[in-house]
NUSEKOL-575158 format. One record per residue: residue in one letter; residue number from 1; x, y, z of N, C-alpha, C in turn. Coordinates in nm, 2 decimals, always signed. Layout:
# NUSEKOL-575158
@timi: A, keti: NUM, n.u: X, n.v: Y, n.w: Z, ca.u: X, ca.v: Y, ca.w: Z, c.u: X, c.v: Y, c.w: Z
...
END
This chain:
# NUSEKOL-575158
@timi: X, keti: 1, n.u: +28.37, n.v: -6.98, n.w: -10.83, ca.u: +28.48, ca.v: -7.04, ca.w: -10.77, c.u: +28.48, c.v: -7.02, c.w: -10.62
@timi: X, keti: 2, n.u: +28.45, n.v: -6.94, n.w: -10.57, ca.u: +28.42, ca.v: -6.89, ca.w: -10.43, c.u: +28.30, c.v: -6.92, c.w: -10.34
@timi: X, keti: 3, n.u: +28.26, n.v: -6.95, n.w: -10.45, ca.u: +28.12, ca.v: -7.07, ca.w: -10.33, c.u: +28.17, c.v: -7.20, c.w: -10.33
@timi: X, keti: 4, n.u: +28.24, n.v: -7.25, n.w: -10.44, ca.u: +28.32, ca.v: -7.38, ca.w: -10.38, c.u: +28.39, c.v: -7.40, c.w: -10.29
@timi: X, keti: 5, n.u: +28.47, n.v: -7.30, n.w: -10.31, ca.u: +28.54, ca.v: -7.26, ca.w: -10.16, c.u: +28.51, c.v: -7.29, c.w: -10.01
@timi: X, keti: 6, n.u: +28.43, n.v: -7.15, n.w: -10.04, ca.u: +28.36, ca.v: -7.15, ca.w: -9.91, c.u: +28.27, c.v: -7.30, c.w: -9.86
@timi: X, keti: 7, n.u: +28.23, n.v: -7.35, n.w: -9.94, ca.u: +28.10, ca.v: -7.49, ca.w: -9.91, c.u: +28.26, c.v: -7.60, c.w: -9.86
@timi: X, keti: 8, n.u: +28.35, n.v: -7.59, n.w: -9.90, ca.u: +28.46, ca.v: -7.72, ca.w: -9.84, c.u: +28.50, c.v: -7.65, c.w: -9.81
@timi: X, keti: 9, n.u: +28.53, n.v: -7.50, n.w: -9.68, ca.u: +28.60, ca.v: -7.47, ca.w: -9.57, c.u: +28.46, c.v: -7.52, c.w: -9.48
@timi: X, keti: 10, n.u: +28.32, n.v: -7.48, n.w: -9.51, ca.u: +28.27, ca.v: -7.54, ca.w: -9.43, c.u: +28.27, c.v: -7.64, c.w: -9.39
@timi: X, keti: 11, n.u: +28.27, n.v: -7.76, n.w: -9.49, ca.u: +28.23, ca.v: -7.92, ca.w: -9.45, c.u: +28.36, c.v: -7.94, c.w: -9.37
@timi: X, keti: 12, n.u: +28.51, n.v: -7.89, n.w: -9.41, ca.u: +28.62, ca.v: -7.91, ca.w: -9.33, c.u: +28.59, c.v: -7.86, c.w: -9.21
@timi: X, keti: 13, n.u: +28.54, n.v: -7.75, n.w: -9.13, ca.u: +28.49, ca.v: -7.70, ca.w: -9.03, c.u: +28.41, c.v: -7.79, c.w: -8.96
@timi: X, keti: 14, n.u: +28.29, n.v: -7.85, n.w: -9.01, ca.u: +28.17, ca.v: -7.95, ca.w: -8.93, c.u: +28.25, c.v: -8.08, c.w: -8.89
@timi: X, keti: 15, n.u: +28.34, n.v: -8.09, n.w: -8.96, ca.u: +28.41, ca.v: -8.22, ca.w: -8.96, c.u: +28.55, c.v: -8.21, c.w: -8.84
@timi: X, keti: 16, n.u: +28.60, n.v: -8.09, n.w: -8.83, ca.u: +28.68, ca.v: -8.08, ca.w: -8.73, c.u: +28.61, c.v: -8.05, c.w: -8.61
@timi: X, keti: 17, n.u: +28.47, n.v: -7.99, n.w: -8.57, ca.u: +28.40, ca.v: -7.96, ca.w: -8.49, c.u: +28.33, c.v: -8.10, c.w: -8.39
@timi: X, keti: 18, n.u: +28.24, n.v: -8.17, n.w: -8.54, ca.u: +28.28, ca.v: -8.29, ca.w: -8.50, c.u: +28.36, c.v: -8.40, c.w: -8.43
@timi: X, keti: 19, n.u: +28.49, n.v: -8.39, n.w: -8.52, ca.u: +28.56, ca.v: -8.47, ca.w: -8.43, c.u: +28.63, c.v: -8.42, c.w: -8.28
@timi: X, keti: 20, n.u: +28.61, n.v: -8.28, n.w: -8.25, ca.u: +28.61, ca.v: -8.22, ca.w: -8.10, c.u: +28.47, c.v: -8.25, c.w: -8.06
@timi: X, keti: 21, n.u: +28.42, n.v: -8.23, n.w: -8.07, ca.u: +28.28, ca.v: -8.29, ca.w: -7.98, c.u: +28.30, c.v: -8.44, c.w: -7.97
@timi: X, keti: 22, n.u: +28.30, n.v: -8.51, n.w: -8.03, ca.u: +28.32, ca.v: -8.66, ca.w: -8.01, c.u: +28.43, c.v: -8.69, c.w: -7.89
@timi: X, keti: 23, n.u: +28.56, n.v: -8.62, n.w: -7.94, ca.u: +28.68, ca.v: -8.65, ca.w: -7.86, c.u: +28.64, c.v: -8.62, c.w: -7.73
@timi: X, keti: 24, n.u: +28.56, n.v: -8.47, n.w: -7.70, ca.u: +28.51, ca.v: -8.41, ca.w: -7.55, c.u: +28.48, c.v: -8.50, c.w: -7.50
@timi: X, keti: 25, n.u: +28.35, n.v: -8.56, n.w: -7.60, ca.u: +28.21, ca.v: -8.68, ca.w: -7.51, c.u: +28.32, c.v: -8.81, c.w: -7.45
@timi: X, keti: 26, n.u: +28.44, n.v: -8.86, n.w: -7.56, ca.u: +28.47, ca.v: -8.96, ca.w: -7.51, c.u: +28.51, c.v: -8.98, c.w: -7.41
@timi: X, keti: 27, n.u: +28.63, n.v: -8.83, n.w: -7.35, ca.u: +28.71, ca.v: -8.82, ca.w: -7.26, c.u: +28.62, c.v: -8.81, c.w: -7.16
@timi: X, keti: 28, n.u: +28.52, n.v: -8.74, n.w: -7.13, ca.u: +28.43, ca.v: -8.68, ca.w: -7.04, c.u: +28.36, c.v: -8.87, c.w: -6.98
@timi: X, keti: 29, n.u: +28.30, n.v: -8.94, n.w: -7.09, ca.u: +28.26, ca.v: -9.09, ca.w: -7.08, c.u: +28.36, c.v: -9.13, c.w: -6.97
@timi: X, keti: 30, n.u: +28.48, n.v: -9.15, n.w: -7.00, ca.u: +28.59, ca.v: -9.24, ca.w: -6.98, c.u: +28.64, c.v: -9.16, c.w: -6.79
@timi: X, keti: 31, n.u: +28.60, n.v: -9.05, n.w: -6.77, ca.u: +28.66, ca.v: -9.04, ca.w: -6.67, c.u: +28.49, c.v: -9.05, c.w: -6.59
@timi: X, keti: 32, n.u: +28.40, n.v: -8.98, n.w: -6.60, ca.u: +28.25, ca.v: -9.05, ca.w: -6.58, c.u: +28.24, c.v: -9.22, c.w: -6.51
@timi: X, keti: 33, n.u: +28.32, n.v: -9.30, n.w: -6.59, ca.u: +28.35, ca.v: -9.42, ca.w: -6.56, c.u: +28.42, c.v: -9.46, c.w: -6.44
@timi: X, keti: 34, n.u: +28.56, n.v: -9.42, n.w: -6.46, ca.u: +28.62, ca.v: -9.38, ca.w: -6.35, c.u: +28.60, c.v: -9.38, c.w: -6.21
@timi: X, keti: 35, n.u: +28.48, n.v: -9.28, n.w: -6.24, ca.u: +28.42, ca.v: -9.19, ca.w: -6.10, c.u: +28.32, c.v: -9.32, c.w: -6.05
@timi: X, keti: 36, n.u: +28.27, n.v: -9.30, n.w: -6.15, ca.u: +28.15, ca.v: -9.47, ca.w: -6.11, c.u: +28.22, c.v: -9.58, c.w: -6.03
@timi: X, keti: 37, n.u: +28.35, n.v: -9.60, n.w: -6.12, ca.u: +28.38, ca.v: -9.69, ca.w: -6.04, c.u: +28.40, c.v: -9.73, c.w: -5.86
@timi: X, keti: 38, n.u: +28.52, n.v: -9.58, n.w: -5.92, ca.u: +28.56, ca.v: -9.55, ca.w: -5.74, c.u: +28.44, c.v: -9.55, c.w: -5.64
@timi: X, keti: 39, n.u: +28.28, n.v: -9.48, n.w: -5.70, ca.u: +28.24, ca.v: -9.48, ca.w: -5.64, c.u: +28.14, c.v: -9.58, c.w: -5.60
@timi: X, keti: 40, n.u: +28.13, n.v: -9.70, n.w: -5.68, ca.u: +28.09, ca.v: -9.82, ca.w: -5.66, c.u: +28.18, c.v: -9.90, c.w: -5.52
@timi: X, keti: 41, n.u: +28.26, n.v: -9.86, n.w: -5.53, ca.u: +28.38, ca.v: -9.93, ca.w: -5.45, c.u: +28.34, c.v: -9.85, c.w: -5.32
@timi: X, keti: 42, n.u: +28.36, n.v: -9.78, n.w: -5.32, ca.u: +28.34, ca.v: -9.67, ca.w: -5.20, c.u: +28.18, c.v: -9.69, c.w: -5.09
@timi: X, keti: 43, n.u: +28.05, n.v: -9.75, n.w: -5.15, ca.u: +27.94, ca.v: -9.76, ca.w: -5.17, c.u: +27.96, c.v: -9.93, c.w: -5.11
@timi: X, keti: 44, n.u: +28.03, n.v: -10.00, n.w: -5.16, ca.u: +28.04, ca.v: -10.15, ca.w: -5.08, c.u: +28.14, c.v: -10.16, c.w: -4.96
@timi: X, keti: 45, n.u: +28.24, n.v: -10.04, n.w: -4.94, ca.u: +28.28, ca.v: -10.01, ca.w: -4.79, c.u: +28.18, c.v: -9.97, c.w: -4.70
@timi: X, keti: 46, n.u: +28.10, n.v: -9.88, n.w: -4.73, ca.u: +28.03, ca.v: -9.81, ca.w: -4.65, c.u: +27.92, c.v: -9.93, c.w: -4.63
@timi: X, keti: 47, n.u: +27.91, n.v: -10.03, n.w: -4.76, ca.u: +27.79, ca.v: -10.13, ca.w: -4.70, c.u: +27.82, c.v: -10.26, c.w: -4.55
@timi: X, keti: 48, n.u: +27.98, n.v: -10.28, n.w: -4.65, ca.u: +28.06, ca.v: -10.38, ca.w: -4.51, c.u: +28.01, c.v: -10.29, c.w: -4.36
@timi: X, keti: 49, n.u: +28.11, n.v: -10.21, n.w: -4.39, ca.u: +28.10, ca.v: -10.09, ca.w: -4.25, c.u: +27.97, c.v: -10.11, c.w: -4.16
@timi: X, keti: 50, n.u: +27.84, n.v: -10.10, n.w: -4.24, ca.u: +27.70, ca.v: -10.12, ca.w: -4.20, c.u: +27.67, c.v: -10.23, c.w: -4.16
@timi: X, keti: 51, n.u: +27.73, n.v: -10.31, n.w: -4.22, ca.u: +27.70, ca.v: -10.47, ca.w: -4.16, c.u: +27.79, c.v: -10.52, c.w: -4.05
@timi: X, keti: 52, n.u: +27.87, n.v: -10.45, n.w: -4.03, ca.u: +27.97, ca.v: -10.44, ca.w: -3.88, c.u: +27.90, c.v: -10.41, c.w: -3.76
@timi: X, keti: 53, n.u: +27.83, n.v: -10.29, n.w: -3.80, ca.u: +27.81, ca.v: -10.14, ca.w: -3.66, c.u: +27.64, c.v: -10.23, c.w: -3.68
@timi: X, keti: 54, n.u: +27.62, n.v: -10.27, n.w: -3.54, ca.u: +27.47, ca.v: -10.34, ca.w: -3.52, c.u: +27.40, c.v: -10.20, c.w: -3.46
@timi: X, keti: 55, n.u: +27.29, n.v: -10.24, n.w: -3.40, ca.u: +27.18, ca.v: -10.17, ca.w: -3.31, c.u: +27.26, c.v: -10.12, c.w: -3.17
@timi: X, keti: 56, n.u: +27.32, n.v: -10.27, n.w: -3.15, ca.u: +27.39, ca.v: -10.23, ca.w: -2.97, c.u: +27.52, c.v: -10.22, c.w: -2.96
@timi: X, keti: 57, n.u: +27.57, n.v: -10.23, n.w: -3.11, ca.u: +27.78, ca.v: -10.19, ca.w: -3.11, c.u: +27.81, c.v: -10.10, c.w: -3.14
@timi: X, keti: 58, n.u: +27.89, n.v: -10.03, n.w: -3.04, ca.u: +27.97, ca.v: -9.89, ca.w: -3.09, c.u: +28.04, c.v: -9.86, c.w: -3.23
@timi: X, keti: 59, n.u: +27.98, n.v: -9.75, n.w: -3.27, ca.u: +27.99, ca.v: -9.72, ca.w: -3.41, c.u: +28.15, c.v: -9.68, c.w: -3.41
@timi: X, keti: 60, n.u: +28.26, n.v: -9.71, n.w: -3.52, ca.u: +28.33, ca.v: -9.64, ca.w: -3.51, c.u: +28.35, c.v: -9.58, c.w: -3.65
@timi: X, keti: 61, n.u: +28.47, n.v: -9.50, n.w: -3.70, ca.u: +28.42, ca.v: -9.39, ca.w: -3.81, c.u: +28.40, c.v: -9.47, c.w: -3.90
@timi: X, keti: 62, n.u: +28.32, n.v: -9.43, n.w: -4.01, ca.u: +28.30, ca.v: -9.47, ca.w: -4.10, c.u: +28.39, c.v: -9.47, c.w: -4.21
@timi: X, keti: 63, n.u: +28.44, n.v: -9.57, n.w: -4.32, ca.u: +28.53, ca.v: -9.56, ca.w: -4.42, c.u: +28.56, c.v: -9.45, c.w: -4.47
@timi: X, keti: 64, n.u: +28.70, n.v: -9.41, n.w: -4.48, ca.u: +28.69, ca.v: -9.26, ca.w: -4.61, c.u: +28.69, c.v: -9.29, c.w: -4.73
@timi: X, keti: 65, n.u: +28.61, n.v: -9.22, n.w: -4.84, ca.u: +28.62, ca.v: -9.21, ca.w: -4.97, c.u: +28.77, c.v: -9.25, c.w: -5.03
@timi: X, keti: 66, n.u: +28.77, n.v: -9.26, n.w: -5.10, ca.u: +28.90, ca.v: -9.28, ca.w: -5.18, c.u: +28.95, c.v: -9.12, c.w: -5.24
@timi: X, keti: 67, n.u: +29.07, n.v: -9.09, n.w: -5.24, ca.u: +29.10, ca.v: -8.94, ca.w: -5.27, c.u: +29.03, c.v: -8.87, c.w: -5.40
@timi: X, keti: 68, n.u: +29.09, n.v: -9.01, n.w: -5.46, ca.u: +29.07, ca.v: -8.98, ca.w: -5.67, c.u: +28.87, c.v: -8.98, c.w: -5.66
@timi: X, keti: 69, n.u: +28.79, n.v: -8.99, n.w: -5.59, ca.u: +28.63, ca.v: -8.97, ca.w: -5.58, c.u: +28.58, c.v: -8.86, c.w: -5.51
@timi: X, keti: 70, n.u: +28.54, n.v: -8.77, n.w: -5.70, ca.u: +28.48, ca.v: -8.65, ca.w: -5.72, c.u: +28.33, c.v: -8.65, c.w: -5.63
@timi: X, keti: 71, n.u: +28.38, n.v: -8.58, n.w: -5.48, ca.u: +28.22, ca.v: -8.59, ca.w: -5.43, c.u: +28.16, c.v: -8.44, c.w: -5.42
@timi: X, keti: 72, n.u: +28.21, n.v: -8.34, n.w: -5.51, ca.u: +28.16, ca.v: -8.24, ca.w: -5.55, c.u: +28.00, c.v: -8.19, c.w: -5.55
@timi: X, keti: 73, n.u: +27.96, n.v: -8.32, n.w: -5.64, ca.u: +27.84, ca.v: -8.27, ca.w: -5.66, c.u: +27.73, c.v: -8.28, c.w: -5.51
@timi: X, keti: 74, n.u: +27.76, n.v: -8.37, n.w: -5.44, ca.u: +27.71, ca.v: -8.38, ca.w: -5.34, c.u: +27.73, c.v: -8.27, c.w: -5.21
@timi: X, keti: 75, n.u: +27.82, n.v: -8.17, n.w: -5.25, ca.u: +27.89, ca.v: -8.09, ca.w: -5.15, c.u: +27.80, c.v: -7.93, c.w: -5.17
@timi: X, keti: 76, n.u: +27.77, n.v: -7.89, n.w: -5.05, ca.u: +27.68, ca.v: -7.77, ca.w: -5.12, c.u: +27.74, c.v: -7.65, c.w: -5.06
END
């Protein structure tokens, strides 16, 4: 009786484990996206910007990021 037990607290275990791992990956996906996005957006200011500032016109600053764009990884 106690190895039945035990074998369905495990499979209940794998199964709640599971659906935390899944839930992590989704939420982690979904803000991942997010970031992409912003930073897609962010990536076609800086291209406009480029196509403004020639060889012989004064540069002026470059666009800022958007606040909500995680530039962490790039920061050392």
């Amino acid at each position: 009786m106690g190895l039945l037990t035990w074998t369905q607290s495990r499979a209940t275990n794998r199964r709640s484990d599971f659906a935390a791992i899944t839930d992590r990956l989704d939420r982690e996906l979904k803000e991942e996206k997010i970031q992409r996005r912003l930073q897609g957006g962010y990536l076609l200011d800086l291209l406009r910007w480029a196509r403004l500032v020639g060889p012989t016109t004064p540069a002026g600053p470059p666009p800022e990021p958007p606040a909500e764009l995680d530039l962490s990884p790039w920061h050392h």
